[in-house]
C-alpha positions in Angstrom: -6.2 -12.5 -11.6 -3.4 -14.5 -10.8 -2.8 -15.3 -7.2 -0.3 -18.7 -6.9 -2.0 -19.4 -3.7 -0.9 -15.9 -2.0 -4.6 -16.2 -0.4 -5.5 -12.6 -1.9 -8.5 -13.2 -3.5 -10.0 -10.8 -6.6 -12.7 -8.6 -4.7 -15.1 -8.2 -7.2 -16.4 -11.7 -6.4 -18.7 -12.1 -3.3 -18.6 -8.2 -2.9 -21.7 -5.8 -2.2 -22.0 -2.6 -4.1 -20.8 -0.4 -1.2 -18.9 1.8 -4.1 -21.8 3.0 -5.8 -23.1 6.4 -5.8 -20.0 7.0 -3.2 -17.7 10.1 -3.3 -14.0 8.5 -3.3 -11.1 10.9 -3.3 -7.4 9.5 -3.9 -4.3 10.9 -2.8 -1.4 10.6 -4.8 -4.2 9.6 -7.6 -1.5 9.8 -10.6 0.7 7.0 -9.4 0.9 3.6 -10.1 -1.6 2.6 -7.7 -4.2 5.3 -8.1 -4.4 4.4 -12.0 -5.0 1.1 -11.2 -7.1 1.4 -8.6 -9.6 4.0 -10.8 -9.3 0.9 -13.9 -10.7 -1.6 -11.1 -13.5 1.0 -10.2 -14.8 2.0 -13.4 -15.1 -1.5 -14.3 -16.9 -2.4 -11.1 -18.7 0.1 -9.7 -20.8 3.6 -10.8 -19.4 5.6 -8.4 -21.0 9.4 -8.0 -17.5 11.3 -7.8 -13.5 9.7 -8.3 -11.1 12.3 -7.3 -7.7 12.5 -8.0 -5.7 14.4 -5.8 -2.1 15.4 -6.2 0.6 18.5 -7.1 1.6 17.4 -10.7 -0.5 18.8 -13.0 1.2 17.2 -16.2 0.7 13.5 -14.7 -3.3 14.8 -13.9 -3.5 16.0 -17.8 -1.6 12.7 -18.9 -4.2 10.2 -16.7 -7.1 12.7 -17.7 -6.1 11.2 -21.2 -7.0 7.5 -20.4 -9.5 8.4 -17.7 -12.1 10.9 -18.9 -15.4 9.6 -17.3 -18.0 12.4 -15.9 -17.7 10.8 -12.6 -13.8 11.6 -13.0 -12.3 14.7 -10.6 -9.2 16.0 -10.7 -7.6 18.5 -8.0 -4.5 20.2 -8.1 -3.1 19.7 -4.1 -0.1 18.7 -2.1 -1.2 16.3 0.8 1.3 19.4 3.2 -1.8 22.1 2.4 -4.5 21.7 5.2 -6.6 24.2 3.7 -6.8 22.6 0.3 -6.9 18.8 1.5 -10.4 20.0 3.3 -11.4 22.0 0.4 -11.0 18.6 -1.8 -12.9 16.2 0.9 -15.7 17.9 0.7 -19.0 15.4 0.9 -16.1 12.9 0.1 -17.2 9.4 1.8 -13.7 7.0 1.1 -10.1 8.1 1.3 -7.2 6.4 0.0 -3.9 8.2 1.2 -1.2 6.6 -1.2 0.8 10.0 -1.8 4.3 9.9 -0.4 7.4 10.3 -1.0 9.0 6.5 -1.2 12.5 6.8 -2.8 14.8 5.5 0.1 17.9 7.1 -1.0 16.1 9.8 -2.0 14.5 10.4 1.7 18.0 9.7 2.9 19.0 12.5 1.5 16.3 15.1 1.9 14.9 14.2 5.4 12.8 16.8 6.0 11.0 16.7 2.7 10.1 12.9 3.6 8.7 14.2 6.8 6.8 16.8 5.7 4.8 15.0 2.8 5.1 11.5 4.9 4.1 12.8 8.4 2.4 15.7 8.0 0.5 15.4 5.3 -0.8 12.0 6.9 -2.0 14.1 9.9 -3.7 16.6 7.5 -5.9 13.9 5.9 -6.9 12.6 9.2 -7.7 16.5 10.2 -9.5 17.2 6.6 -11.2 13.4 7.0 -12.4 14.2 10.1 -13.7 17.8 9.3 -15.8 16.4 6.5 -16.9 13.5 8.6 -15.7 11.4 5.7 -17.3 7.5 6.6 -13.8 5.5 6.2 -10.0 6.4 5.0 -7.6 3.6 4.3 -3.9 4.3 4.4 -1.1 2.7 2.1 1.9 1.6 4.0 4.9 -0.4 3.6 7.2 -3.8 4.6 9.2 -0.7 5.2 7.6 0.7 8.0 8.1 -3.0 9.9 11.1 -2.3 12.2 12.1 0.5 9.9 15.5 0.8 9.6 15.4 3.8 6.9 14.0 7.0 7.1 11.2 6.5 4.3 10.3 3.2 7.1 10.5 5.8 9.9 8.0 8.1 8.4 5.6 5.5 7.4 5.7 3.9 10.5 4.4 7.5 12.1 2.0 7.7 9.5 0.7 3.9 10.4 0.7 5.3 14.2 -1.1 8.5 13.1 -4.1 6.8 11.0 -4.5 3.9 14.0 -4.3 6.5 17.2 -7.1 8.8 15.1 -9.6 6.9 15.5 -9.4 7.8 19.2 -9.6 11.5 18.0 -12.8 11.2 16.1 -15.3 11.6 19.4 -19.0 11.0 18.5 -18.3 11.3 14.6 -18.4 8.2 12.3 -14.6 8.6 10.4 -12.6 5.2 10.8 -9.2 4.9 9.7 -7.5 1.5 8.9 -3.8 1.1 7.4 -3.0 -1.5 4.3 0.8 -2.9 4.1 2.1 -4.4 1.5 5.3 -5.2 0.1 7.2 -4.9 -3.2 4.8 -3.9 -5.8 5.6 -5.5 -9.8 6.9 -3.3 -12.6 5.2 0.1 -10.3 7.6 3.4 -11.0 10.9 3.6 -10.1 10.9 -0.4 -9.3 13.7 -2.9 -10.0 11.6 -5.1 -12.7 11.0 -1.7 -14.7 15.1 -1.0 -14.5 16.1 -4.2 -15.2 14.5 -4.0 -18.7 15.8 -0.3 -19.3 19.1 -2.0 -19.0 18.7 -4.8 -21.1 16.9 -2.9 -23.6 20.0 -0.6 -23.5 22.5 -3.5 -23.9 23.9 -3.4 -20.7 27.0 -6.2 -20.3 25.6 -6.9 -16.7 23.0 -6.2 -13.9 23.7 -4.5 -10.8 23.0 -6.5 -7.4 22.7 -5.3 -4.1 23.6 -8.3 -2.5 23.0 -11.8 -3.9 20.8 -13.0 -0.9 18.2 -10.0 -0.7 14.2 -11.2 -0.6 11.0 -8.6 -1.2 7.7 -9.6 -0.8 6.2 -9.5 -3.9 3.0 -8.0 -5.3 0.6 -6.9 -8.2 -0.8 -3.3 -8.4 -4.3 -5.1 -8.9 -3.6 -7.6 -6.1 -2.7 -4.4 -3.9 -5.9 -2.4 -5.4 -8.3 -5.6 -4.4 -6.9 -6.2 -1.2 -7.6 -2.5 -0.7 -11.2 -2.3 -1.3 -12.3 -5.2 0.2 -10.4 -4.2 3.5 -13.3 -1.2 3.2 -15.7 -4.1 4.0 -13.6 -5.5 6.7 -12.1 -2.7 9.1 -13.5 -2.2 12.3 -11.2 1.2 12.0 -7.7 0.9 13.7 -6.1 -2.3 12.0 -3.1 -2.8 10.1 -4.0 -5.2 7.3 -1.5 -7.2 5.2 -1.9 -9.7 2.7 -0.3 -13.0 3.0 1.6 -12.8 -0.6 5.1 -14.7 -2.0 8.9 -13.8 -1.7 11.2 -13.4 -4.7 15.2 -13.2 -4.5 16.7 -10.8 -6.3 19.0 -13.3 -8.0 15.8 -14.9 -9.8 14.2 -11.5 -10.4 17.8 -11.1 -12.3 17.5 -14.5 -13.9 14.0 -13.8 -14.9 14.8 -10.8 -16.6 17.9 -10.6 -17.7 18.8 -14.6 -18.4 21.6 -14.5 -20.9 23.6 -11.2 -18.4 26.3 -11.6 -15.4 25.5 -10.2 -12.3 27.7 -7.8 -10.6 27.4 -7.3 -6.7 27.1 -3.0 -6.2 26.4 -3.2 -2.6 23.4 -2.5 -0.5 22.0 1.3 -1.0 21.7 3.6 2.0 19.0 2.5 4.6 18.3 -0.8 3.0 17.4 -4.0 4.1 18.6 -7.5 3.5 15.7 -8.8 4.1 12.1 -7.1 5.0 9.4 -7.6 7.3 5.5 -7.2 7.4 4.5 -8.4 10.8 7.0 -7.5 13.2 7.9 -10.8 16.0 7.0 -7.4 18.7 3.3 -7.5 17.2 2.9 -10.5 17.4 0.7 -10.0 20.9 -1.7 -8.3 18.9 -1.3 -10.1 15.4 -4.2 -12.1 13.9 -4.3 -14.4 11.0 -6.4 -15.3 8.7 -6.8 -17.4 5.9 -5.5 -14.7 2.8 -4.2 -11.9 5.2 -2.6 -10.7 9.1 -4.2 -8.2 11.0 -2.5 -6.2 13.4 -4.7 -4.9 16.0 -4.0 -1.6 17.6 -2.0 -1.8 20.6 -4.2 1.2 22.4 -7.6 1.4 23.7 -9.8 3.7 21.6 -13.0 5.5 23.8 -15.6 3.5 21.9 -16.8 0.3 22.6 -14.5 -2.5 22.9 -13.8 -4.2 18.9 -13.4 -7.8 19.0 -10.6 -7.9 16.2 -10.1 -11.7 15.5 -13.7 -11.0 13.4 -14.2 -8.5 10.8 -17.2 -6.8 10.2 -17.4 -9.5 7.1 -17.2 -12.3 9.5 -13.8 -13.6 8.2 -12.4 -15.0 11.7 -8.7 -14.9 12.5 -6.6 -16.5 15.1 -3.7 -15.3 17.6 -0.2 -15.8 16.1 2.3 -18.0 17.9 4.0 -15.0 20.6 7.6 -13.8 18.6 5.9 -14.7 15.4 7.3 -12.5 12.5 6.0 -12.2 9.2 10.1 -12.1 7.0 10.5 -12.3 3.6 13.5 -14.6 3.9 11.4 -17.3 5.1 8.5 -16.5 4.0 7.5 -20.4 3.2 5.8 -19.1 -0.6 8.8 -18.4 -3.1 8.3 -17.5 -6.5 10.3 -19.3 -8.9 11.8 -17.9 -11.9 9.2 -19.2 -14.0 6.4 -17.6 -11.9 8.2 -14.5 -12.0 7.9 -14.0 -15.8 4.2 -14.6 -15.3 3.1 -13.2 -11.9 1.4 -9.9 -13.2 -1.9 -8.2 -13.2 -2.5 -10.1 -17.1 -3.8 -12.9 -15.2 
């Protein structure tokens, strides 16, 4: 895979088999991320049972399609229905949460939808994980939910608070919870990469631009998906991992894309950012690096014994960042040019 020295390394390399004969369930399976993520598995691992779980039942018959294996599950569930998020982690042993709702104008707009699916349903995968004393549960977060300014940020920032603060919940039983956060993921749904094309494809006489200067961190689904199961190896349960990865601006994204078009400035949509952040300069007390990745260690004391978090349980050592350190994708120091743009995806 292709990695222009972002430090996130492909997982399958140096990796034990911890996958194998394993029970993994999926939230929000039928995304861009879950398909992904079951490719990388199948080709890596024999796992006993891969469950997809989410509401739309045409987007479960549509991956079933590409994804038919007999280890393959697929349940029908929305991530706000206790009842049926037990029912599914049953003997389960990893969770992935990625189900949300992630449209910013869209959660601008219908608040209390956001909450429900965002907040909520995170605190019924930590109930249903914990019922079925499921061994580890990962979370997918955002640059977003670093001093959110939006309400999609807001609600992943409480679902980042939920999934770190339950692993003081979980008593004598074995459940640890960790949270991944990432930025910008290439050419994923409703992504800019995906609409610039529609609208060159359509002959479109320009591209819209929020605002000349914006910066995203920039990912690959498979850089996301590796980061994610090799931080299944690493959590103690309660950190906040995040890869160290580039920065685009969105006037090279343009020029990548759509060379021979004017831009035209449309303004910044509701509840977005110039600019976004990973590791917050208020972390930074508790903020480790290390050589691919941060880890933000939980700011509370959990009831069991104390968890050294500058080593990871696969003795990767990190150090304390300088104190007001922020992790911004304005000066982030790893741009991508336009010419790594065109070829910074999962093809290599």
């Amino acid at each position: 895979m292709h990695t222009l020295n972002s430090g996130v390394e492909n997982f399958s390399f140096g990796i034990d088999y911890m996958f194998n004969n394993k029970s993994i369930l999926i939230t929000g399976g039928t995304g861009s991320f879950g398909h992904q993520y079951v490719r990388t598995l199948l080709a890596n691992y024999q796992p006993k049972r891969l469950i997809i779980y989410s509401r739309d039942e045409l987007k479960q018959y549509e991956m079933q399609q590409d994804f038919s294996s007999p280890c393959m599950r697929y349940f029908i569930g929305d991530v706000r229905d206790k009842d049926r998020m037990t029912q599914a982690m049953r003997d389960v042993d990893f969770v992935i949460h990625a189900a949300a709702l992630k449209q910013v104008p869209a959660a601008e707009y219908n608040p209390m939808e956001c909450i429900k699916t965002n907040i909520h349903g995170a605190e019924n995968v930590i109930a249903a994980a914990i019922a079925n004393n499921v061994e580890k549960v990962i979370a997918l977060s955002t640059d977003k939910a670093a001093a959110p300014i939006n309400l999609y940020g807001a609600t992943k920032l409480a679902s980042d608070k939920l999934f770190v603060a339950a692993n003081n919940m979980v008593g004598q039983g074995r459940t640890r919870f960790s949270v991944v956060r990432y930025g910008n993921v290439v050419g994923s749904r409703g992504s800019v990469v995906p609409f610039f094309q529609k609208l060159v494809a359509q002959g479109a006489d320009s591209i819209p631009i929020t605002h000349p200067e914006m910066t995203r961190f920039w990912i690959t689904l498979q850089m996301g998906v590796d980061f994610v199961l090799k931080n299944f190896q690493r959590m103690h349960g309660g950190e906040i991992f995040i890869p160290k990865i580039p920065s685009v601006r969105i006037m090279d994204l343009a020029t990548a894309y759509a060379p021979n078009l004017p831009t035209k400035n449309v303004g910044i949509r509701p509840g977005e950012k110039l600019h976004e952040i990973m590791c917050p300069s208020d972390d930074s007390y508790h903020t480790f690096e290390f050589s691919d990745h941060y880890v933000i260690a939980p700011s509370i004391k959990f009831h069991q014994d104390e968890v050294d978090f500058a080593h990871n349980c696969l003795g990767e050592t990190g150090q304390h960042v300088e104190p007001g350190y922020e992790y911004h994708s304005g000066s982030n120091p790893h741009f991508l040019s336009v010419k790594e743009i065109l070829t910074f995806d999962d093809s290599h």
